[in-house]
VOFILUM-633050 format. One line per field, with one value per residue (C-alpha): x, y, z; residue number from 1; residue in one letter. Coordinates in nm, 3 decimals. Each point is the difference from the previous one (the first is absolute). Last residue first. Example, Ala and Ser with C-alpha at 12.3 -4.5 7.8 and 13.67 -1.06 7.14 Angstrom:
2
c1 <- 1.367:-0.137 $
c2 <- -0.106:-0.344 $
c3 <- 0.714:0.066 $
i <- 2:1 $
aa <- s:a $
This chain:
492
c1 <- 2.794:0.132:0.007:0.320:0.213:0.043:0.198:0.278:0.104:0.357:0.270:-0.240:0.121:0.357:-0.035:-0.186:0.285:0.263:-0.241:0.082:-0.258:-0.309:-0.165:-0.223:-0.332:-0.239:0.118:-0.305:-0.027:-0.359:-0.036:0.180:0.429:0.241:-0.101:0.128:-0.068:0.243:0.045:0.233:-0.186:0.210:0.315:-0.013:-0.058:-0.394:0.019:0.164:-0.284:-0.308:0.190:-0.011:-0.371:-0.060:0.192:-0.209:-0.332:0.081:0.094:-0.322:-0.233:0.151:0.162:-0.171:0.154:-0.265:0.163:0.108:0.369:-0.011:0.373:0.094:-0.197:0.092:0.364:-0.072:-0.154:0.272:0.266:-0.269:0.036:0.327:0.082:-0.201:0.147:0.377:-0.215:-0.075:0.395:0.099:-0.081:-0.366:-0.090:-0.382:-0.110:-0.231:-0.330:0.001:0.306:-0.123:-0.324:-0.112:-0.328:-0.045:-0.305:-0.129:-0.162:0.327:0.228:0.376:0.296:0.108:0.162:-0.352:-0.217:-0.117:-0.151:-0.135:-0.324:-0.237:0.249:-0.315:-0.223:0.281:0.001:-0.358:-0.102:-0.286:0.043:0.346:0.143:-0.159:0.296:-0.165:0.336:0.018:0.190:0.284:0.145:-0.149:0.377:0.190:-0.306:0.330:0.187:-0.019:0.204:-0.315:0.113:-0.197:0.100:-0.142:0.081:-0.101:0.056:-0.285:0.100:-0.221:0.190:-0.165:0.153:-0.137:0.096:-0.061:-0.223:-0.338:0.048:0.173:-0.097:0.133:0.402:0.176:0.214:0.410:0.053:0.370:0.025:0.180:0.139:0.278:0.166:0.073:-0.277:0.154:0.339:-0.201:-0.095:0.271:0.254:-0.325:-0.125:-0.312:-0.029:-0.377:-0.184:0.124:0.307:0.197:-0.197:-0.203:-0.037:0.166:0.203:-0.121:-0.133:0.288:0.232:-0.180:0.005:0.373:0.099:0.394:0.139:-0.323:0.167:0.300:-0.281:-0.221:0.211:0.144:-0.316:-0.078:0.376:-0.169:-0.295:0.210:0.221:-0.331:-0.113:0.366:-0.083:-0.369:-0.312:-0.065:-0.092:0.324:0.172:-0.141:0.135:0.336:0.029:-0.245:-0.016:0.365:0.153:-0.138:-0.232:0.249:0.327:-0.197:-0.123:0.340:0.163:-0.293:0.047:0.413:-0.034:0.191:0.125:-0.137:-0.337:0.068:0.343:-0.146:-0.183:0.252:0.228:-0.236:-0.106:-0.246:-0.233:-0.064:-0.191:0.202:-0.404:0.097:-0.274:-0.294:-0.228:-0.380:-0.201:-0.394:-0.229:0.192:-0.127:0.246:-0.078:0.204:0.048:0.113:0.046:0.250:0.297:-0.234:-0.117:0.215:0.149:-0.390:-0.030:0.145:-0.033:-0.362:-0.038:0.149:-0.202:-0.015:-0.410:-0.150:0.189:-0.121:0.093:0.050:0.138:0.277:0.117:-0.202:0.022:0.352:-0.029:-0.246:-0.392:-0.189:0.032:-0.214:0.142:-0.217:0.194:0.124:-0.378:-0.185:-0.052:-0.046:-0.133:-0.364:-0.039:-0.342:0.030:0.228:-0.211:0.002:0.285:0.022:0.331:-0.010:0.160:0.088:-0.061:0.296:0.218:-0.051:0.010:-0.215:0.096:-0.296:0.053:-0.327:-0.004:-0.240:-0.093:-0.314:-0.044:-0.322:0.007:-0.230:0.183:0.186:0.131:-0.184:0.186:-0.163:0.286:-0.050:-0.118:-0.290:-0.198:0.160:-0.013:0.217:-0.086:0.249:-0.113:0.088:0.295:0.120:0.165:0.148:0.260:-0.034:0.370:0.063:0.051:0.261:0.166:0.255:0.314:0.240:-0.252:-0.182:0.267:0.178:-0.307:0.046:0.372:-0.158:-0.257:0.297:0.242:-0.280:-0.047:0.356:0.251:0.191:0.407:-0.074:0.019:-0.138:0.055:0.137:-0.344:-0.043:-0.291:0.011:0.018:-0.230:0.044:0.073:0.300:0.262:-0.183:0.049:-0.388:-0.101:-0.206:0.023:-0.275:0.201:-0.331:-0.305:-0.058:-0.142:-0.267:0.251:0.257:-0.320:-0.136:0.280:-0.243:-0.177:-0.369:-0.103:-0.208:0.208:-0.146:0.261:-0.119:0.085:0.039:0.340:0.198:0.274:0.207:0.176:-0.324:-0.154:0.295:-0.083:-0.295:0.037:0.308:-0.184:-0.294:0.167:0.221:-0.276:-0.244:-0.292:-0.267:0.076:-0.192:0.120:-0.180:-0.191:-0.326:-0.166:-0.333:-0.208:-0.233:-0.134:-0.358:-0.075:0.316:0.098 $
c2 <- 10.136:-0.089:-0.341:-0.189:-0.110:0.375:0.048:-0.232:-0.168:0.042:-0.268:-0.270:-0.122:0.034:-0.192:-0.272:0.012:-0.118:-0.327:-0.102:-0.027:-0.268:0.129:-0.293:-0.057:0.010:-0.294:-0.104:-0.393:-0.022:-0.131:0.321:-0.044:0.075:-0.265:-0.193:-0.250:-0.088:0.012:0.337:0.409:-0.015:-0.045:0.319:0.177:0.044:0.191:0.281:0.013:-0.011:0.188:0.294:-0.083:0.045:0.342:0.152:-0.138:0.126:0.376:0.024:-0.117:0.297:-0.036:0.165:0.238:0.224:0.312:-0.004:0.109:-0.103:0.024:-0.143:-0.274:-0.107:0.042:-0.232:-0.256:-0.011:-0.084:-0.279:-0.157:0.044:-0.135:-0.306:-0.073:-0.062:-0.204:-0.193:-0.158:-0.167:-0.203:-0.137:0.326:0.145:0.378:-0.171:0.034:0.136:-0.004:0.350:0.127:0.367:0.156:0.336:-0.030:-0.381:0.064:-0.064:-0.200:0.091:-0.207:-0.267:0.296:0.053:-0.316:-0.320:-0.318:-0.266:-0.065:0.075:0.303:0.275:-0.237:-0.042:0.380:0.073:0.336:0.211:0.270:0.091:-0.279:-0.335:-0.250:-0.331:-0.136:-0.376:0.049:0.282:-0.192:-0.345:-0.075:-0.115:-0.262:-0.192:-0.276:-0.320:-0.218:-0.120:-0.271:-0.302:-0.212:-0.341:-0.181:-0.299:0.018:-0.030:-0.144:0.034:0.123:0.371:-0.001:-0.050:0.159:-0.115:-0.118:0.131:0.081:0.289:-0.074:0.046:0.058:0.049:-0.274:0.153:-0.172:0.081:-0.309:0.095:-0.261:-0.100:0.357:0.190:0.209:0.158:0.020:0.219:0.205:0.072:0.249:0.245:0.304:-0.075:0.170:0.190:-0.149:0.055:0.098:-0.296:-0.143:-0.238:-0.344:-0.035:-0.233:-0.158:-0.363:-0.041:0.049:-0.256:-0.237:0.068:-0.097:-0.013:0.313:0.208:0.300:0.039:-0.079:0.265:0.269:-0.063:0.031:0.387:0.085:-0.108:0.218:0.279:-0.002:0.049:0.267:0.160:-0.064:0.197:-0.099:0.343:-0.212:-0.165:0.306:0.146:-0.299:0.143:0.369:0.170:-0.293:-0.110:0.254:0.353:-0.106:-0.239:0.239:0.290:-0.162:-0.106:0.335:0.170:-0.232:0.061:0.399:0.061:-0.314:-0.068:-0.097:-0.283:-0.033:-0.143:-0.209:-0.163:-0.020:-0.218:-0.200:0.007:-0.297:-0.139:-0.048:-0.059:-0.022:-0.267:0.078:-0.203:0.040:-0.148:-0.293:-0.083:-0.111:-0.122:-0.232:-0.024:-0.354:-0.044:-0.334:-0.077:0.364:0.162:0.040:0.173:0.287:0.237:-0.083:0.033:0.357:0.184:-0.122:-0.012:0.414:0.058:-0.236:-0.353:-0.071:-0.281:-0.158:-0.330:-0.115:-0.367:0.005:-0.138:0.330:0.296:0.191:0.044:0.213:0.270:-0.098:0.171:0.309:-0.093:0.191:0.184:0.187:-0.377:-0.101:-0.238:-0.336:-0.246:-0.382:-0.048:0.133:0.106:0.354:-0.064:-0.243:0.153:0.140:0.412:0.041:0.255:0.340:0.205:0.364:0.264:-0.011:0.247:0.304:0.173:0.343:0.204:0.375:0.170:0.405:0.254:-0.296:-0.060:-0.254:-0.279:-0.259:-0.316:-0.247:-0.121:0.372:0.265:0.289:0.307:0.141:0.383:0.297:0.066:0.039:-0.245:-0.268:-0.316:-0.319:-0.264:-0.347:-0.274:0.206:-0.299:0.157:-0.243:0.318:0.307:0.152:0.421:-0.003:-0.298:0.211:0.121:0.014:-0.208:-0.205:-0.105:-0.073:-0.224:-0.203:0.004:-0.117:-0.275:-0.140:-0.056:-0.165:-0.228:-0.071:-0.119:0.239:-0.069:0.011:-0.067:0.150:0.332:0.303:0.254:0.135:0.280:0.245:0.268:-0.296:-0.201:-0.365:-0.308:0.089:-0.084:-0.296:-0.158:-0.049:-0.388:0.088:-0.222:-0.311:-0.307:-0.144:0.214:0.294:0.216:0.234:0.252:0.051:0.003:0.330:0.113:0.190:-0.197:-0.095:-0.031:0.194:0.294:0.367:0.256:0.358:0.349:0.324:0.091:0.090:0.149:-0.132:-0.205:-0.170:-0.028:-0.165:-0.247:-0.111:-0.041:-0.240:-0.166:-0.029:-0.204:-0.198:-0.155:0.210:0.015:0.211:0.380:0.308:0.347:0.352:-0.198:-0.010:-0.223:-0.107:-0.234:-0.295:-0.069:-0.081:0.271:0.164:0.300 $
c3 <- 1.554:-0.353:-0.045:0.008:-0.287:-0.056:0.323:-0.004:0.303:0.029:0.069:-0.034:-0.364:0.141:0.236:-0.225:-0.225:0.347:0.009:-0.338:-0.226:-0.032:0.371:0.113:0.163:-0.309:-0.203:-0.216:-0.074:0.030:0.397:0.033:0.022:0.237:0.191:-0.232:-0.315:-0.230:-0.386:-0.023:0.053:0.335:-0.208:-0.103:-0.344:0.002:0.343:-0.182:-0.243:0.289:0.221:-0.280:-0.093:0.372:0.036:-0.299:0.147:0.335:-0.137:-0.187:0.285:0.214:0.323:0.312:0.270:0.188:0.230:0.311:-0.081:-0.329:-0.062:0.397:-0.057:-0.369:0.086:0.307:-0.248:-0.231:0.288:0.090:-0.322:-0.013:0.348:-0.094:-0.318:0.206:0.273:-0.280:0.007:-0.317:-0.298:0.007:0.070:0.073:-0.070:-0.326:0.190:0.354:0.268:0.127:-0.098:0.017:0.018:-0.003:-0.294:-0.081:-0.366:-0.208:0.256:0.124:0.122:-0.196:-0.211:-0.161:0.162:-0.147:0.133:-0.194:-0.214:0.310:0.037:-0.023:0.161:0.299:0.049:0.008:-0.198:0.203:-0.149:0.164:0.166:0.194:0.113:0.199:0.157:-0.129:-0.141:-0.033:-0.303:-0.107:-0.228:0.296:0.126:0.194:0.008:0.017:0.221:0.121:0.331:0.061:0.278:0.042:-0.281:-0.263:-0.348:-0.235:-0.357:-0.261:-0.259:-0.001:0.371:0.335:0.328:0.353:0.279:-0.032:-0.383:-0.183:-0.354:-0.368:0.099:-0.359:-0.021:0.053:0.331:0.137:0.250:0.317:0.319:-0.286:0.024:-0.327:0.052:0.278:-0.179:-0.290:0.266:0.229:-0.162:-0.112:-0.240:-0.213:-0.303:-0.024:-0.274:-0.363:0.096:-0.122:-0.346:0.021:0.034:0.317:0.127:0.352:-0.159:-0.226:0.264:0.267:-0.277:-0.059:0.359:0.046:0.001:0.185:0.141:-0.268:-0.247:0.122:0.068:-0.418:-0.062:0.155:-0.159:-0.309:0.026:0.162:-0.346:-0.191:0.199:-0.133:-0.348:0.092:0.088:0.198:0.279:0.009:-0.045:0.306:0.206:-0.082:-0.129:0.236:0.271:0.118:-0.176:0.072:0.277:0.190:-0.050:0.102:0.318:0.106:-0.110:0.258:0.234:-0.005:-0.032:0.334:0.148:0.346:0.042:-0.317:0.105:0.363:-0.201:-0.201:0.254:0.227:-0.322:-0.214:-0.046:-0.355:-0.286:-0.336:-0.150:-0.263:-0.328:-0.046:-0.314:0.117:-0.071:-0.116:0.196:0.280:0.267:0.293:0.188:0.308:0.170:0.375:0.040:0.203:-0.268:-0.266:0.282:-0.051:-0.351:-0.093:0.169:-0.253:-0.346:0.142:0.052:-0.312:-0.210:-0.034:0.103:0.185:0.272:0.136:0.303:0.158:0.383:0.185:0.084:-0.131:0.353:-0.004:-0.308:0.254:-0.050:0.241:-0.077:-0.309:-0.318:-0.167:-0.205:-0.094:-0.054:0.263:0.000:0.346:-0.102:-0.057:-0.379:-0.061:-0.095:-0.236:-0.178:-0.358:-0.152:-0.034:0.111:0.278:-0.038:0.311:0.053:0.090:-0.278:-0.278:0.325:0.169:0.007:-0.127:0.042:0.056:0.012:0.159:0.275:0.127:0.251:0.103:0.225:-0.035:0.130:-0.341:-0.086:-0.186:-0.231:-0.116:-0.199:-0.066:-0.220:0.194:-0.287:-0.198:0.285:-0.115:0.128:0.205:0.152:0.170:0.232:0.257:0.318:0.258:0.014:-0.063:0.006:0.007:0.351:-0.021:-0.297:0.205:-0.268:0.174:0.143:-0.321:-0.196:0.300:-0.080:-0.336:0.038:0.264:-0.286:-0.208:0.265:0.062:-0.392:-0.057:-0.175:-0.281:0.053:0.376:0.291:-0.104:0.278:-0.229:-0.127:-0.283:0.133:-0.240:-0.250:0.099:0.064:-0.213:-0.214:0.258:0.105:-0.335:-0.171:0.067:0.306:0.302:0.121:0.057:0.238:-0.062:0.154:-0.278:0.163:0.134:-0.238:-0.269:0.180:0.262:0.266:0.261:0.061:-0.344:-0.219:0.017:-0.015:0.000:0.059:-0.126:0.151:0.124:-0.317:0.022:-0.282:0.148:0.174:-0.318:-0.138:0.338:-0.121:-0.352:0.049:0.309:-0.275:-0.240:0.229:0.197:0.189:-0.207:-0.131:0.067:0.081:-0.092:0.124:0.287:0.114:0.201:0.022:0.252:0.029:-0.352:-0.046:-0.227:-0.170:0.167 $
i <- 492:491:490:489:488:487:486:485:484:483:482:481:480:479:478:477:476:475:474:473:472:471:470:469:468:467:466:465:464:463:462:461:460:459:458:457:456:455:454:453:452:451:450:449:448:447:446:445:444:443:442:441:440:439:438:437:436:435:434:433:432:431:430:429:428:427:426:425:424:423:422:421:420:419:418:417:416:415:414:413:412:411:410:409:408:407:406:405:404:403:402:401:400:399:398:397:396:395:394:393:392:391:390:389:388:387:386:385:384:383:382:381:380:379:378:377:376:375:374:373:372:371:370:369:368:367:366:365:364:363:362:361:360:359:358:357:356:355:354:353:352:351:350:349:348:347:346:345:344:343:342:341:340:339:338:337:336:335:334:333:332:331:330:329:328:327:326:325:324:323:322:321:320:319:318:317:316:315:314:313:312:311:310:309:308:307:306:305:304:303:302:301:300:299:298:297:296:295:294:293:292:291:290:289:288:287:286:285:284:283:282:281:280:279:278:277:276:275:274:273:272:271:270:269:268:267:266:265:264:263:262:261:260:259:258:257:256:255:254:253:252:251:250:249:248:247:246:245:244:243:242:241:240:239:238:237:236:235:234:233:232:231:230:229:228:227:226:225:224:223:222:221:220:219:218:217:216:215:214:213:212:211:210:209:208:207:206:205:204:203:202:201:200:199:198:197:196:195:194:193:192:191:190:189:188:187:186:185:184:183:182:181:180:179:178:177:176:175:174:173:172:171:170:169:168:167:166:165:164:163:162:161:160:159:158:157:156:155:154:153:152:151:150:149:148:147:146:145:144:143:142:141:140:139:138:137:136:135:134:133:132:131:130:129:128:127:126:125:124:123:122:121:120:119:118:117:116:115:114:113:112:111:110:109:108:107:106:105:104:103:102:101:100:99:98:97:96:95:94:93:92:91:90:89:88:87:86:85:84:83:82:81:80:79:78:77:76:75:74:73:72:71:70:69:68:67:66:65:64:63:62:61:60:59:58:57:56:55:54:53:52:51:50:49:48:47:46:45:44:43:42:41:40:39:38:37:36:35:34:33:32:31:30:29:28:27:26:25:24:23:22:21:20:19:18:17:16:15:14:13:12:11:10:9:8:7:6:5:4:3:2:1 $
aa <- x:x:x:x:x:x:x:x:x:x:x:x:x:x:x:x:x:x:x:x:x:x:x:x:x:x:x:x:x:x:x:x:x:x:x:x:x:x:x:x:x:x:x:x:x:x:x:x:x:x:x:x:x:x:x:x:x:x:x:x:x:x:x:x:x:x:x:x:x:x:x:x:x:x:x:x:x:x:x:x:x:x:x:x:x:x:x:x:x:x:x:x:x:x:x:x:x:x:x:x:x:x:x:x:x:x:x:x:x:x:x:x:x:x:x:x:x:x:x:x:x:x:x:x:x:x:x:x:x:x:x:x:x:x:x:x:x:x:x:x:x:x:x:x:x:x:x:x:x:x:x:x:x:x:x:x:x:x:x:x:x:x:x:x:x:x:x:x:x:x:x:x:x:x:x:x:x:x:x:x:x:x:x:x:x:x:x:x:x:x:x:x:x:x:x:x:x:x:x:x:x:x:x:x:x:x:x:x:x:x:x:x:x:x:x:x:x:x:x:x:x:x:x:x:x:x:x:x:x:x:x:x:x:x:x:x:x:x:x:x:x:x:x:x:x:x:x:x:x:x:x:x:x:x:x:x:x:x:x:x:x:x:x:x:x:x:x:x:x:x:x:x:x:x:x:x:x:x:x:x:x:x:x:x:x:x:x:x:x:x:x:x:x:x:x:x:x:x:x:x:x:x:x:x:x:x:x:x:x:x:x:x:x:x:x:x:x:x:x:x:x:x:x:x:x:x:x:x:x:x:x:x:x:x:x:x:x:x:x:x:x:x:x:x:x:x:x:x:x:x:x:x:x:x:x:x:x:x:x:x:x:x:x:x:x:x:x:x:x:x:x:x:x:x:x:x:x:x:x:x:x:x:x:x:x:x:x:x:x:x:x:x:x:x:x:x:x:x:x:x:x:x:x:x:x:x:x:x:x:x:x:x:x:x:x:x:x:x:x:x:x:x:x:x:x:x:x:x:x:x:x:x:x:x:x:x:x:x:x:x:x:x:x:x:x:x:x:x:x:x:x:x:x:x:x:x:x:x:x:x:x:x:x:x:x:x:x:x:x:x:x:x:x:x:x:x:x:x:x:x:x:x:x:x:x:x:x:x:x:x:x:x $
């Protein structure tokens, strides 16, 4: 036991997370008959980003149909994409069906992991002290779990409430916002969402864009009573609805735009043609929310409400970069300081900082984050030279920009079980050879997407590097994990 620790535990698998990553892994396990492992979630409830994000509007922008696992399709959706408390309650539901209550650490923050050779295990502490050793670590933490702050002075010194959409202040419901002045900072995902909520409240909102985003109509929409009973009813419905919306919807149409394609092209316009149906009559607001390069690039925005939100003459669409936060508001490289008193970051997240800041020490000593100080890499997203029988799930280059991640997720996790049950005990660890061969192949695929256009992201290194996402279509990285092969692996 490590000195100063307070107790040990052992288990055969341990697990970081509780979100849809490590429920997957977790309950595989349990299919497979296997009792021993632990998850250890950081939080006080299961549900990961369904559970922090609780801002106004907040949903996912995959179709419902698409957006839960596939041995565990769902026929309870309300709506044609699914809002975050009907998320968080499929996981939940998750969790009961398959007993994993005794399995669930909750309030549990692991800080640190370290290899022991001679043991052959994971010595793993958490934030009070607690130590556990595990035989194999499977990190599910997620690209979206820790919030990014623009780095403007003054934050700290603003007198008004702020906090960060996956922050979001109970306190603050859309009602809440009436008669007041608000800044939003940031025109992501999260803020293409919970503007419309809270645009018709405010007295005057401020949404400060550094640079816009591709919109595409979202068609959301409730189903109705007959719709839902069909979708409990009618043999093979879900599963033709969730075909149709992977196969079409996001293999052949959103993929193409990626791809940069003739077809991507066609979205681009299609993306334009939203705007000016949404905006007829404003072309300064239109020149100030089209892009300047090419669709894809960052992650197209889905939404009916956004562009109308905008539209409204309570919101200003400030394109000055924002220099200073002061006491009582924002100012902009042109001098001007406009006065608020809510502050909301609509800015994402550290995607590209993965597992931080979890201290990762593997064989000989070798520190994770030193080894991706230059940006993140893993074989299959999934497997790091120097780190043996440890697994990631959602790591570098597993993300989509196109369609449903839960769809990488089972293959990642499908991999790992083969793994498991082929070493049966034994040491699993990917060779330097077979990394640097699948890097130089992301590297070239990569190359001939829109992600590698002249924008910045978050899927992007503060260099330009896109480490998060896969370049090929989502069904090729299936098949890439449909067997792990032995010789890019060292021999045991």
């Amino acid at each position: 036991m490590t000195t100063g620790s307070r107790h040990q535990v052992a288990h055969r698998v341990a697990i970081i997370g509780a979100g849809f990553s490590g429920l997957c892994m977790a309950i595989q396990l349990k299919r497979d008959g296997v009792r021993d492992f632990v998850v250890f979630e950081k939080g006080s409830d299961v549900g990961g980003v369904w559970r922090d994000n609780v801002y106004p509007g907040c949903g996912c922008d995959v179709p419902s149909h698409l957006y839960s696992y596939s041995f565990a399709r769902y026929s309870g959706w309300t709506r044609a994409y699914p809002k975050q408390r009907e998320i968080l309650d499929y996981l939940r539901g998750c969790v009961r069906r398959w007993k994993l209550g005794p399995h669930l650490q909750l309030d549990t923050e692991i800080v640190s992991a370290r290899w022991e050779p001679q043991e052959g295990l994971w010595r793993l502490r958490d934030a009070s002290g607690s130590d556990y050793t595990a035989r194999v670590l499977v990190c599910g933490v997620g690209q979206l779990n820790r919030p990014r702050y623009p780095s403007v002075p003054g934050r700290e010194g603003f007198q008004g409430a702020a906090f960060h959409s996956a922050r979001w202040d109970p306190a603050w419901p859309p009602e809440a916002f009436a008669g007041r002045d608000v800044a939003v900072i940031g025109t992501g995902p999260s803020a293409v969402q919970f503007v419309p909520e809270i645009a018709s409240y405010a007295r005057r909102l401020y949404v400060f864009q550094r640079s816009p985003n591709w919109v595409i109509p979202k068609y959301d929409y409730a189903f109705g009573a007959a719709a839902r009973w069909a979708f409990r009813r009618v043999p093979g419905l879900r599963l033709a609805m969730r075909g149709f919306m992977y196969a079409v919807v996001g293999e052949a149409l959103l993929y193409s735009a990626i791809a940069g394609s003739s077809l991507g092209r066609c979205v681009q316009r299609f993306s334009t043609r939203h705007m000016h149906k949404q905006i007829p009559d404003d072309a300064e607001l239109r020149s100030k929310l089209t892009p300047d390069f090419p669709i894809g690039c960052k992650r197209i925005l889905i939404s009916d409400d956004w562009y109308p939100a905008l539209a409204r003459d309570n919101v200003e669409v400030v394109t000055e970069a924002v220099t200073e936060v002061t006491s009582g508001g924002v100012r902009t490289a042109d001098g001007r300081e406009r006065d608020v008193s809510v502050l909301i970051y609509g800015t994402g997240f550290r995607a590209t900082e993965f597992l931080a800041p979890i201290d990762i020490v593997g064989r000989g000593g070798a520190r994770l984050h030193d080894r991706w100080r230059e940006g993140a890499s893993a074989y299959l997203g999934m497997a790091v030279p120097e780190f043996p029988n440890m697994f990631l799930l959602y790591g570098p280059t597993t993300n989509l920009g196109h369609n449903s991640v839960v769809y990488m997720i089972e293959s990642q996790v499908r991999y790992i079980m083969r793994w498991l049950r082929a070493t049966r005990g034994g040491h699993v660890e990917v060779a330097e050879e077979a990394l640097a061969e699948y890097d130089a192949t992301m590297r070239r695929l990569l190359a001939r997407t829109a992600w590698e256009g002249g924008c910045t992201s978050w899927y992007k290194t503060a260099d330009g590097r896109v480490t998060t996402n896969w370049p090929l279509r989502s069904f090729r990285y299936r098949m890439a994990t449909n067997r792990p092969r032995a010789r890019d692996f060292l021999a045991p």
